[in-house]
C-alpha positions in Angstrom: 10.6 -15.8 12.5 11.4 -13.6 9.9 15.2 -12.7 8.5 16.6 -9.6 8.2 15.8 -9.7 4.4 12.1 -10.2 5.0 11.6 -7.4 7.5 13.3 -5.2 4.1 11.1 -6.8 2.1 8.2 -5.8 4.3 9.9 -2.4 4.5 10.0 -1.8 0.9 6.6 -3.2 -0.4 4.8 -1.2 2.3 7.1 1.9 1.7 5.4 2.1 -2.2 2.5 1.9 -1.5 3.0 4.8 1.0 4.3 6.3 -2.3 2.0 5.7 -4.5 -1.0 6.8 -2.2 0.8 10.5 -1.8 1.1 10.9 -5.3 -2.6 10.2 -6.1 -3.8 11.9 -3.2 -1.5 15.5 -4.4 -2.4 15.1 -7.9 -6.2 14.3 -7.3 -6.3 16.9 -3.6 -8.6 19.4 -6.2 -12.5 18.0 -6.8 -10.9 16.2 -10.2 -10.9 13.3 -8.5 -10.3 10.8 -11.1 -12.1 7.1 -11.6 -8.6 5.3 -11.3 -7.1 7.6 -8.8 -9.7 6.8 -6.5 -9.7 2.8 -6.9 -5.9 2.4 -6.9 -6.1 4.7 -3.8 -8.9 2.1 -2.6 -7.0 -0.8 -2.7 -4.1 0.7 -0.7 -6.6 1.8 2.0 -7.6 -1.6 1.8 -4.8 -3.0 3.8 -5.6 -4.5 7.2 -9.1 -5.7 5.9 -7.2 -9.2 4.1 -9.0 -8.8 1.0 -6.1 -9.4 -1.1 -4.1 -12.0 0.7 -6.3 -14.9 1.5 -5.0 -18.3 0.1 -7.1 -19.8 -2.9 -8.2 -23.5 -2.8 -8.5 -26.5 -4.8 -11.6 -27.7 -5.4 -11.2 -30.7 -2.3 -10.5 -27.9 -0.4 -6.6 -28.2 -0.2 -5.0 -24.7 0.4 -2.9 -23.4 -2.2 0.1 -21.6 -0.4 1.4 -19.7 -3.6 -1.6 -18.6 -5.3 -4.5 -15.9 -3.6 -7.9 -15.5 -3.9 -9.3 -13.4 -7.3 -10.7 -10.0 -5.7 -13.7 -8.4 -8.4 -13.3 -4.3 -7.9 -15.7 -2.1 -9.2 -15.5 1.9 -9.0 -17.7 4.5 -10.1 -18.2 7.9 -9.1 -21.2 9.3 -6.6 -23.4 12.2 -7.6 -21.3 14.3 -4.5 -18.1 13.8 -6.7 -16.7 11.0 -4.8 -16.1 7.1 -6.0 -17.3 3.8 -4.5 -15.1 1.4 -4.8 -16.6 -2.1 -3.7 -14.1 -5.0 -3.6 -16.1 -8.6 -4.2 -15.3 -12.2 -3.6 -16.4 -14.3 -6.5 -18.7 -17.2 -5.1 -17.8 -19.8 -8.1 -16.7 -20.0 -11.5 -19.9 -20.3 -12.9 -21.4 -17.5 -15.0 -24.7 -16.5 -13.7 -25.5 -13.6 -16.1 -23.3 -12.5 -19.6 -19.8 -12.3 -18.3 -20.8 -12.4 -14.4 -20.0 -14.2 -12.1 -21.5 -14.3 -8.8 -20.1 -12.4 -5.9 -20.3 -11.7 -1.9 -19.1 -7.7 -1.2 -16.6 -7.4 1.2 -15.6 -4.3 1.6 -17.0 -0.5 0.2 -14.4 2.6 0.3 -15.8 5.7 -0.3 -12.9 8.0 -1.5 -13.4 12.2 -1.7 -10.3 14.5 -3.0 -9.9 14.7 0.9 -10.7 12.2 2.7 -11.9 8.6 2.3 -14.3 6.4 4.5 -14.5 2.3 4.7 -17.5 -0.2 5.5 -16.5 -4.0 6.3 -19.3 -5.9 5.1 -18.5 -9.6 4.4 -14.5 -10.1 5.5 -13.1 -13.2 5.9 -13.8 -15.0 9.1 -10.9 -18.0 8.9 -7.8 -16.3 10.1 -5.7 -19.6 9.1 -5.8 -18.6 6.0 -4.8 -15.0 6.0 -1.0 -14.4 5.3 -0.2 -11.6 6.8 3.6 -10.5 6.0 2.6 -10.3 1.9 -0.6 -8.1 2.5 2.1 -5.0 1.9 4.0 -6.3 -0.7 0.6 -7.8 -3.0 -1.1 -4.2 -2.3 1.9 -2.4 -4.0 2.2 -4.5 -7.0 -1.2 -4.7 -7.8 -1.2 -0.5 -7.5 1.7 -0.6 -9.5 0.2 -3.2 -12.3 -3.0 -1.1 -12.3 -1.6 2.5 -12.6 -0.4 1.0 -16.4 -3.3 -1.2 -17.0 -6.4 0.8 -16.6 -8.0 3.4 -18.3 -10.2 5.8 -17.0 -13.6 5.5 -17.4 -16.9 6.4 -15.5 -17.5 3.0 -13.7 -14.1 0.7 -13.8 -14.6 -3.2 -13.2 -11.8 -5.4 -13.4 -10.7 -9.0 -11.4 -7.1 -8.9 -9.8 -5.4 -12.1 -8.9 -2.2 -13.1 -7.3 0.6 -15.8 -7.6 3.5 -15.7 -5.6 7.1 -16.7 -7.0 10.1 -17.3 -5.5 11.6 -14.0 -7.0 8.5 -11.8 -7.4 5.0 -12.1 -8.0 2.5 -12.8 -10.7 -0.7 -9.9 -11.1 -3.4 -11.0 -13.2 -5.8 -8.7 -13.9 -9.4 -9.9 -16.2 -11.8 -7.4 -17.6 -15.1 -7.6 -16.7 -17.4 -8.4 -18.2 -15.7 -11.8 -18.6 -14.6 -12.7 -21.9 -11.9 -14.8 -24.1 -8.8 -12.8 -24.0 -10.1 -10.1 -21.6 -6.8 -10.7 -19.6 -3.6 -9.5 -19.1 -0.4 -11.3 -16.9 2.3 -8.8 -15.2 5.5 -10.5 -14.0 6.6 -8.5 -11.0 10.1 -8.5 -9.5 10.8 -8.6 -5.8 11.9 -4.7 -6.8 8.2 -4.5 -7.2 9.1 -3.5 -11.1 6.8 -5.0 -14.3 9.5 -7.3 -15.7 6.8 -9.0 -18.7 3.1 -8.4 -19.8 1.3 -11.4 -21.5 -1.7 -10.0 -23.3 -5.2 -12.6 -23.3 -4.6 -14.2 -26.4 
């Protein structure tokens, strides 16, 4: 059952997100459609799919209730004008190619100046392990964290993970290709405001 506090919480994490989606979508509405716009605006149309708020594990299997699953996102734009954005599940830690790891897809949103489309391809199948209340709040930070982090470019790739704190959250976001130092930590307060960034030493 959740307390008042909570349900505010819920309120206010899914409130900027609303935010931050109607602020890309008026200042990207013309066909200048930018790389970034498009994958931040991704990963809020991503909510409801639980790409972003399924529990990690140890390696015996043992959930870990504080810390989510690494999400890979790549975005580039189509010939028409509009950007793919694919969000991946890493399969292991393992490099299988330089800086690579391998992946299952498990979502693909297709996102115009105007409109956007979605394809579920490989979503997660155990609902035990799908924590629903922070999908909201995670979405919004990591919008928030990658608004300041990324650049734009013509194809974007970058690894987003999550750690939940007792006053905020943790966003850690890894350029890809992987490589020493190609990360960057955000401490987030339950404001949803970047408190600290660690640079990849």
């Amino acid at each position: 059952m959740y307390s008042a506090r909570d349900y505010l919480r819920i309120f206010r994490m899914a409130l900027v997100t609303l935010l931050f989606a109607s602020r890309v979508v008026a200042s990207d509405s013309s066909s200048n459609l930018t790389v970034k716009a498009a994958l931040i605006r991704a990963v809020g149309l991503s909510q409801g799919h639980n790409i972003f708020n399924i529990y990690d594990a140890q390696k015996d299997g043992t959930l870990l209730r504080d810390r989510f699953r690494d999400i890979e996102i790549r975005a580039e734009r189509n010939s028409d004008g509009s950007v793919s954005v694919a969000f991946s599940r890493p399969l292991s830690h393992v490099m299988v190619s330089v800086g690579r790891k391998p992946t299952i897809k498990m979502l693909e949103v297709i996102v115009a100046p105007s409109s956007s489309t979605s394809k579920e391809l490989n979503l997660p199948s155990d609902k035990e392990e799908v924590s629903k209340r922070d999908e909201d709040r995670l979405c919004a930070a990591i919008a928030i964290v990658l608004e300041q982090d990324l650049k734009e470019n013509p194809v974007i790739e970058v690894a987003v993970g999550t750690m939940m704190r007792d006053n905020g959250l943790t966003v850690f976001i890894e350029r890809i290709p992987y490589m020493p130092g190609g990360h960057t930590t955000y401490i987030i307060s339950e404001k949803n405001e970047i408190e600290e960034v660690w640079p990849g030493a």
